[in-house]
C-alpha positions in Angstrom: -17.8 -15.0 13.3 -15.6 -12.6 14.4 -16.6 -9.5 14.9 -14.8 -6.2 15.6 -15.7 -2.7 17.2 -13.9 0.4 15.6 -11.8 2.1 18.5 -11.5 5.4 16.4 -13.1 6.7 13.3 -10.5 5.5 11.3 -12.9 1.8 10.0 -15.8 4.6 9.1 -13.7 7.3 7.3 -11.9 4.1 5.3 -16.1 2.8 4.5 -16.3 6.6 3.5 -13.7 6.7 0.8 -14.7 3.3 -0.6 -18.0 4.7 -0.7 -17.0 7.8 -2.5 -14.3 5.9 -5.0 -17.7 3.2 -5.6 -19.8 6.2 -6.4 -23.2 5.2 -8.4 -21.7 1.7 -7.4 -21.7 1.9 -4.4 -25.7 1.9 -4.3 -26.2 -1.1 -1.8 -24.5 0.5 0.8 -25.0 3.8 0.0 -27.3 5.2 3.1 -25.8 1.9 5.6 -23.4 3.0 8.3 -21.9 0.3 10.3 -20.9 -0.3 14.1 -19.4 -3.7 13.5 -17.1 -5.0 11.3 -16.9 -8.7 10.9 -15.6 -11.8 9.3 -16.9 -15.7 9.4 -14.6 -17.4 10.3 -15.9 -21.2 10.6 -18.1 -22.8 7.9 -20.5 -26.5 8.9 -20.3 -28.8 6.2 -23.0 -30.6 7.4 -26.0 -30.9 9.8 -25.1 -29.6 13.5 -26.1 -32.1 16.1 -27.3 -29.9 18.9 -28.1 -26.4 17.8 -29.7 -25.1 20.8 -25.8 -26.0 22.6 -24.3 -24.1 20.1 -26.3 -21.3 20.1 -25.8 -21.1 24.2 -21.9 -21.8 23.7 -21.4 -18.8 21.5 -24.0 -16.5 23.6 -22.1 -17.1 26.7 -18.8 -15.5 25.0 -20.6 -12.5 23.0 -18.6 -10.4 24.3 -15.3 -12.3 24.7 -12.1 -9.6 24.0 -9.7 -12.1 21.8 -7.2 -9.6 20.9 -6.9 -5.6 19.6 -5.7 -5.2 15.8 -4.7 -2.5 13.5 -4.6 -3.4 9.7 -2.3 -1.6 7.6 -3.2 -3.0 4.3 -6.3 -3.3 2.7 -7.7 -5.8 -0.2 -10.3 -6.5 -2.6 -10.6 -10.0 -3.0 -13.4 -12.1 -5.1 -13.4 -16.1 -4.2 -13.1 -18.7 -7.0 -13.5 -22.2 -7.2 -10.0 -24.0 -8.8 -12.2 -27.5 -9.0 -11.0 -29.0 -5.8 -11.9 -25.9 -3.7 -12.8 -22.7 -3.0 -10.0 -19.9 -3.0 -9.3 -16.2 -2.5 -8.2 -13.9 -5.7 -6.9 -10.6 -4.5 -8.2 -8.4 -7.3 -6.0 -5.0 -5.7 -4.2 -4.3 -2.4 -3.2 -0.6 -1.2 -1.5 0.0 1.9 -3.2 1.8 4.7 
């Protein structure tokens, strides 16, 4: 999982306009503000052998620093299975 620490307010104000274009929709998250922002990045397709030595493995680099960011476009996306496998369908984009 990758998981990302806003530098600015800029990652809350954006959750604040999604929040107030979601309105009555936008129950789940309604009264949730968040200090994190993150994304998975690798899925197991099966058992893991050792879980403990995974578990240490990703403790030890907590708070690894891979890279900074800044995302200028943003996108609703929805995954769908084509029959072979799963994919992502951008529903809308809008640039930051």
């Amino acid at each position: 999982m990758a998981c990302a620490e806003p530098a600015d307010g800029t990652a809350a104000d954006f959750a604040q306009a999604l929040a107030d274009e979601l309105g009555a929709d936008g129950w789940l998250e309604a009264d949730f503000h968040r200090s994190i922002w993150y994304s998975t990045l690798v899925h197991f397709a099966g058992p893991i052998d050792d879980p403990q030595r995974l578990v240490t493995w990703i403790t030890e680099r907590r708070e690894t620093l891979i890279a900074q960011a800044t995302f200028d476009t943003a996108q609703l996306i929805r995954y769908a299975f084509n029959g072979h496998h799963t994919e992502l369908v951008t529903l809308a984009s809008v640039v930051l």
